[in-house]
C-alpha positions in Angstrom: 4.0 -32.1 -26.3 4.0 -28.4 -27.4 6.4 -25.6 -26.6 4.2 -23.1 -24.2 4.5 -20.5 -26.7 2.1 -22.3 -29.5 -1.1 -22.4 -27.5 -3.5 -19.8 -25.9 -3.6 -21.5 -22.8 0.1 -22.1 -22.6 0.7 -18.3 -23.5 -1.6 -17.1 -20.9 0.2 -19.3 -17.9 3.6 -18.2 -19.5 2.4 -14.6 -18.9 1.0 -14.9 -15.0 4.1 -17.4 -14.5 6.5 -14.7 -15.3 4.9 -12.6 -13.3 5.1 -14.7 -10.2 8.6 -14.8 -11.3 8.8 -10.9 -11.0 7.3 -11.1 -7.7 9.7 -13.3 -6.1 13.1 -13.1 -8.0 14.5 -9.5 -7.7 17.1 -10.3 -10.8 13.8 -11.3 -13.1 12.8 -9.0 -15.6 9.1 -8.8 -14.5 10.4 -7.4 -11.2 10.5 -3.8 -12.8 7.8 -3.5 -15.3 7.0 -0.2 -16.7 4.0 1.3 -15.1 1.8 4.3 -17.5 -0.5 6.4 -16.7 -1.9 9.7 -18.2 -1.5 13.3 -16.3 -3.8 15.3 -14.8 -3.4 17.8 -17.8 -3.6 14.6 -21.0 0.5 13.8 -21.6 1.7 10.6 -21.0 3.8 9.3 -18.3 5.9 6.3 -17.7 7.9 4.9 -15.0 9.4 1.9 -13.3 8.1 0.5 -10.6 8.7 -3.0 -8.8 6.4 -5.7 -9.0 5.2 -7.0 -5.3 1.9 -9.5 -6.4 0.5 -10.9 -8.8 -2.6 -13.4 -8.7 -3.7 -14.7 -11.8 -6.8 -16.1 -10.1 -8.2 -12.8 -9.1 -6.0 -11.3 -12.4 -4.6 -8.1 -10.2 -1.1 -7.9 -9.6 0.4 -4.7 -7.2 2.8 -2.4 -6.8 3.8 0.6 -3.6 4.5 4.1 -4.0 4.5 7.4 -2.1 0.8 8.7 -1.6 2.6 11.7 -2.9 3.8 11.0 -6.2 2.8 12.1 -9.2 1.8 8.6 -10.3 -1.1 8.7 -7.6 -2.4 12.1 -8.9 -2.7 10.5 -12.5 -4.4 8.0 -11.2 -6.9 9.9 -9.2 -7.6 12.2 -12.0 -7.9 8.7 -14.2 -7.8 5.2 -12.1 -6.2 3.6 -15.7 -2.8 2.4 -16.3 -0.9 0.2 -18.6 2.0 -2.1 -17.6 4.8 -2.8 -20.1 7.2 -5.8 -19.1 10.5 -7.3 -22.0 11.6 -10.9 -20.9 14.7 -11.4 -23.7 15.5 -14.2 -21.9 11.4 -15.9 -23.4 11.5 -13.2 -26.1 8.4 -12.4 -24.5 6.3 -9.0 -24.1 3.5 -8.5 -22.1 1.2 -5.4 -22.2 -1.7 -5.6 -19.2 -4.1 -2.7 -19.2 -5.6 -1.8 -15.8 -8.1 -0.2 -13.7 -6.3 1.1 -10.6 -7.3 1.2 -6.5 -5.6 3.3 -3.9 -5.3 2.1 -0.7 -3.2 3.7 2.3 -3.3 4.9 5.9 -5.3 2.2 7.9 -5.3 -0.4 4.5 -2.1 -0.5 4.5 -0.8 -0.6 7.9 0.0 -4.4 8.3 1.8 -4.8 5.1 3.9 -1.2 5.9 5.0 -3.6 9.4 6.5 -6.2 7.1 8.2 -3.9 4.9 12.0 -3.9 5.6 13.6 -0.6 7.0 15.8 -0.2 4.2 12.8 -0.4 2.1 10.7 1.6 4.1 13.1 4.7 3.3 11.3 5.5 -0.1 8.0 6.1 1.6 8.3 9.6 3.0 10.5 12.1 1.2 10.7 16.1 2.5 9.7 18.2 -0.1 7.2 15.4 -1.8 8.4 13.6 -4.9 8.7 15.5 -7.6 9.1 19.1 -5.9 11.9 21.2 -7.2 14.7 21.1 -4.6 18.2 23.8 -5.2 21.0 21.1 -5.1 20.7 17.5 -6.3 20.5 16.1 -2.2 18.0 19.2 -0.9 15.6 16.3 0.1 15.2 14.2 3.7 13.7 10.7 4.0 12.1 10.0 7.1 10.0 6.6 6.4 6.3 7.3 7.3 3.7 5.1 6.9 1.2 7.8 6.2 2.7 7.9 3.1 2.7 4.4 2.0 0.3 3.2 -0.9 -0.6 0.6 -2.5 -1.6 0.3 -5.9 -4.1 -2.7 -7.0 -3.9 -3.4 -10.6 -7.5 -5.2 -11.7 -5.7 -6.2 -15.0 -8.6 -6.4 -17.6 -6.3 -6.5 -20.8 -3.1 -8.9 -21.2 -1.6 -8.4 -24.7 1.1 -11.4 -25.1 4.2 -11.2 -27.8 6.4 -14.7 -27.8 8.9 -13.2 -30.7 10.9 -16.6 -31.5 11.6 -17.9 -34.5 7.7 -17.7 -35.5 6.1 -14.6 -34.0 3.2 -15.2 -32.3 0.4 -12.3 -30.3 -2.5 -13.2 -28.5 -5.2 -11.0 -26.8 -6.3 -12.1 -23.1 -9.5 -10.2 -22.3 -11.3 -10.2 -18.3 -14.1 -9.4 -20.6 -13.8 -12.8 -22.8 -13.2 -14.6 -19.2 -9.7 -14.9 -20.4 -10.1 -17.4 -23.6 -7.2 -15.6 -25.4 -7.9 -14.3 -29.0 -4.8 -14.9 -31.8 -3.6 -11.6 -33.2 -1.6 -10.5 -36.2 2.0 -9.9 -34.7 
């Protein structure tokens, strides 16, 4: 039997496993992958964000945010982001490129129920995020659902890096209904 690591199929059910993983484990790496878009104005941006789904079946995975940040504004001006998560634990790096749904307000209602109260607090912030405020705590949360969104990530790109004692990099395409393609590390 083969370590996971030296096939395409095992490399692509490492990848959506460690996701799951993310999902459900709050201590797992994949919880907090880095989420990048591109501004409004062409520069870069990056940021964490936690991992709520993923579904390799449908190949999305999602994450929430305030309808207000600056995240949704990149991704209204471009609906593309790119999702960067480091397992050391695997020595495994997964890169998922992704075109990007909004939902909120009515959408997102029933899932904005189940969200805890503690949780709820990071969905409505007076000014919005990423206004300038004078001191460091110039800011009020009062949790509203109006300003709760969810972000669906149709991943159409999963780039896969296993770095163990032989390197290996594989390509996962929506396009090439997922059959993995082995790349030059």
């Amino acid at each position: 039997m083969s370590d996971w690591y030296e096939t395409l199929d095992g490399l692509h059910a490492q990848a959506w496993q460690t996701l799951r993983l993310g999902v459900g484990n709050p201590q797992h790496p994949a919880r907090l992958p880095s989420f990048a878009t591109v501004s409004p104005d062409g520069w870069p941006e990056a940021r964490t964000v936690v991992l709520r789904s993923a579904d390799a079946a449908s190949a999305e995975v999602s994450v929430h945010t305030d309808l207000f940040s600056g995240k949704v504004q990149s991704l209204r001006a471009n609906p593309k982001a790119s999702l960067h998560i480091w397992d050391s634990e695997q020595a495994l790096q997964l890169r998922m490129k992704a075109e990007v749904s909004i939902a909120s307000g009515a959408d997102t209602r029933l899932l904005w129920d189940k969200i805890p109260d503690h949780t709820q607090q990071s969905y409505g912030v007076t000014p919005p995020p990423g206004s300038g405020i004078d001191t460091a705590l110039d800011y009020v949360k009062e949790p509203d659902p109006d300003t709760f969104a969810v972000l669906t990530c149709r991943i159409s790109q999963i780039d896969v890096v296993h770095l163990g004692d032989d390197h290996r990099r594989a390509l996962f395409s929506r396009d090439n209904n997922w059959a993995g393609q082995w790349l030059s590390p």
